[in-house]
C-alpha positions as CSV (number, residue, x, y, z in Angstrom):
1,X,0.0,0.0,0.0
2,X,1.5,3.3,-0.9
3,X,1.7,6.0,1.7
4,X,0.1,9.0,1.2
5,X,3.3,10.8,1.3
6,X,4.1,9.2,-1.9
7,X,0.8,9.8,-3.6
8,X,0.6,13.3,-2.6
9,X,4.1,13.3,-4.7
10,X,2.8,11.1,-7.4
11,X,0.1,13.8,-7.4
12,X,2.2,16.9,-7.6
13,X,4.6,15.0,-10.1
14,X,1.2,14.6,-12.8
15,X,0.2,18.6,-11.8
16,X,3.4,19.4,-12.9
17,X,3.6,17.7,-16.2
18,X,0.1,19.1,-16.4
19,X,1.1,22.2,-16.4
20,X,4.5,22.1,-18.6
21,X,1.8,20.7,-21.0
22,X,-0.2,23.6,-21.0
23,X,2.5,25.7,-21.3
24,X,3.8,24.0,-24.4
25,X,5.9,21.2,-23.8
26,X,5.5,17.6,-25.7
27,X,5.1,14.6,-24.2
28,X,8.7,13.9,-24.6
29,X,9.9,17.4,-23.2
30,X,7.4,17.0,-20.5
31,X,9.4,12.6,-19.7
32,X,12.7,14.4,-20.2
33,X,12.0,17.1,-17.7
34,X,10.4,15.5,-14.9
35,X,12.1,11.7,-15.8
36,X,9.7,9.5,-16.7
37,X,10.9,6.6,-18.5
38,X,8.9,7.6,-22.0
39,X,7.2,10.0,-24.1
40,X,3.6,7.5,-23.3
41,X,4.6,7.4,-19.4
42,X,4.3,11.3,-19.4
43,X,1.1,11.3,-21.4
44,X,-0.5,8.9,-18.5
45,X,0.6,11.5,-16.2
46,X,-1.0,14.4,-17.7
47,X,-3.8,12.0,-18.2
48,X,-4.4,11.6,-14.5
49,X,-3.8,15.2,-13.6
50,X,-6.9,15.7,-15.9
51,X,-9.1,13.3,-14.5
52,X,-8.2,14.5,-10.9
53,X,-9.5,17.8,-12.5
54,X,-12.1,16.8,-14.0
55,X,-13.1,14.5,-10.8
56,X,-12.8,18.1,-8.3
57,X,-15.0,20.0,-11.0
58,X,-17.5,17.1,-10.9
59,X,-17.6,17.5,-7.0
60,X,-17.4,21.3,-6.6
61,X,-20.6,21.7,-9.2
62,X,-22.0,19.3,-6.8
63,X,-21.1,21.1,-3.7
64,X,-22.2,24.5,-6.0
65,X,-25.8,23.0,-6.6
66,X,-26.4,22.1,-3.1
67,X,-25.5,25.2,-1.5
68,X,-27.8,27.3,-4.6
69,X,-30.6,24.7,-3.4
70,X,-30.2,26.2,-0.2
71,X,-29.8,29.5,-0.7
72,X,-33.5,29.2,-3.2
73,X,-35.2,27.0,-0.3
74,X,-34.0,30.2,2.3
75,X,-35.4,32.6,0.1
76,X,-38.8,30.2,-0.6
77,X,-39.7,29.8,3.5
78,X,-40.5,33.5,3.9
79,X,-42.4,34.4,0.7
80,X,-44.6,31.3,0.5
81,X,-46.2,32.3,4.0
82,X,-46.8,35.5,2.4
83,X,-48.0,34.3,-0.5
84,X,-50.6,31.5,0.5
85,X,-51.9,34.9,2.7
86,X,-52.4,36.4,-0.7
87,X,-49.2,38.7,-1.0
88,X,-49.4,38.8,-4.7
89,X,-45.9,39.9,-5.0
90,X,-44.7,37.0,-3.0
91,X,-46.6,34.7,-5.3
92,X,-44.5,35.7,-7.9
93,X,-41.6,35.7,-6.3
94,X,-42.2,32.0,-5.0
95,X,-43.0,31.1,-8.8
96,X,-39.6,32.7,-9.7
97,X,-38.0,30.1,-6.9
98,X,-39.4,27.7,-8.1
99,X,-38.7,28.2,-12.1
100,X,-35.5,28.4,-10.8
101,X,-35.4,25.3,-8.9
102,X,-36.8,23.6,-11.7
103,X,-34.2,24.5,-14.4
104,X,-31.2,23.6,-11.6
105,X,-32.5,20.3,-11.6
106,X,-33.6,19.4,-14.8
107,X,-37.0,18.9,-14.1
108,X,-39.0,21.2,-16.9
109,X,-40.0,19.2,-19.8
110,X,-38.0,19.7,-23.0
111,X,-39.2,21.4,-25.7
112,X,-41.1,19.4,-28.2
113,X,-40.5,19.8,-32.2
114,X,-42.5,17.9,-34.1
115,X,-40.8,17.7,-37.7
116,X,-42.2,16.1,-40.7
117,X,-40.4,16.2,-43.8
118,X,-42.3,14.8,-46.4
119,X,-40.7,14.3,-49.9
120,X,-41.5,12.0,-52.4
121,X,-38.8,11.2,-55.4
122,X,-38.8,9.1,-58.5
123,X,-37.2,6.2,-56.6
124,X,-40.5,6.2,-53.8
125,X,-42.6,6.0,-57.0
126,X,-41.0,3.3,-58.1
127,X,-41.1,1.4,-55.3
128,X,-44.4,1.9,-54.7
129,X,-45.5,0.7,-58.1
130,X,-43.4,-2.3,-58.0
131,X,-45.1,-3.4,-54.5
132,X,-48.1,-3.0,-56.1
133,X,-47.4,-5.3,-58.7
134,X,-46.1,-7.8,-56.4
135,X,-48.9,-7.5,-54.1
136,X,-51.2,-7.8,-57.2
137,X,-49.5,-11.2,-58.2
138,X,-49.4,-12.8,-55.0
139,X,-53.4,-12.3,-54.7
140,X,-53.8,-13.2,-58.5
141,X,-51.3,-15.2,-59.7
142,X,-53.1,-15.7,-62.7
143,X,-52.9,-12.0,-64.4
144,X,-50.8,-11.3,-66.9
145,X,-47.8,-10.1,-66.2
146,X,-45.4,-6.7,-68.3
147,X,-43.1,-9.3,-69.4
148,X,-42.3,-10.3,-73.1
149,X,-43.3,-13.7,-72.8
150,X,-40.3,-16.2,-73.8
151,X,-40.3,-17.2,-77.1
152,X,-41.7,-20.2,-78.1
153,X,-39.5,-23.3,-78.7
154,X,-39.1,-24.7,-81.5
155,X,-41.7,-27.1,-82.4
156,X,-40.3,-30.4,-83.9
């Protein structure tokens, strides 16, 4: 099990290559610089350092959207006892909360489009004629069919 003194290097080691990255460097600058053993080794690093990055951002939105939650349900407690008294001016701000709420959360319905395109080409019109045919055939085998009949054989 590593120690957390050597993570909290391994850590600062991937920042670092992080940020010669940023600042320019190539992969191989970036394992030349700060010694890891290749060019790919240095790409993991950088790799990480994103991650851990991305992983904080993740977690301070979270923290960010909790403490807005907060802040909208501080704001709500006041105005709704005003408003269910009939302060029409509290009604709308609790409708404003609660729009607000609503779009942190992503709970208001999308927006619906319904799109029809409707075109028809040559090629539809041919398919449709040659279904028809083929339906017409398979309930009356019998008709006649476009074809050129074969020619006859030769009668001996």
């Amino acid at each position: 099990m590593r120690s957390r003194r050597v993570n909290a290097q391994t850590a600062q080691k991937h920042e670092r290559a992080l940020q010669l990255l940023i600042g320019g460097a190539t992969n191989q600058q970036i394992a030349d610089q700060l010694g890891y053993s290749s060019r790919g080794a240095a790409h993991n690093a950088v790799t990480q350092a994103l991650n851990e990055h991305s992983a904080r951002r993740a977690e301070l939105a979270d923290q960010a959207l909790t403490i807005t939650l907060e802040r909208l349900d501080a704001l709500w407690r006041p105005q709704y006892v005003k408003a269910i008294r009939g302060d029409g001016h509290a009604s709308e701000t609790c409708l404003r909360i609660l729009d607000r709420q609503i779009k942190l959360l992503g709970l208001g319905a999308p927006a619906r489009a319904d799109i029809a395109i409707s075109t028809r080409t040559e090629l539809d019109v041919q398919v449709e004629t040659l279904l028809t045919k083929l339906a017409d055939r398979q309930t009356h085998p019998m008709l006649e069919t476009d074809e050129e009949p074969d020619e006859e054989p030769d009668k001996e």
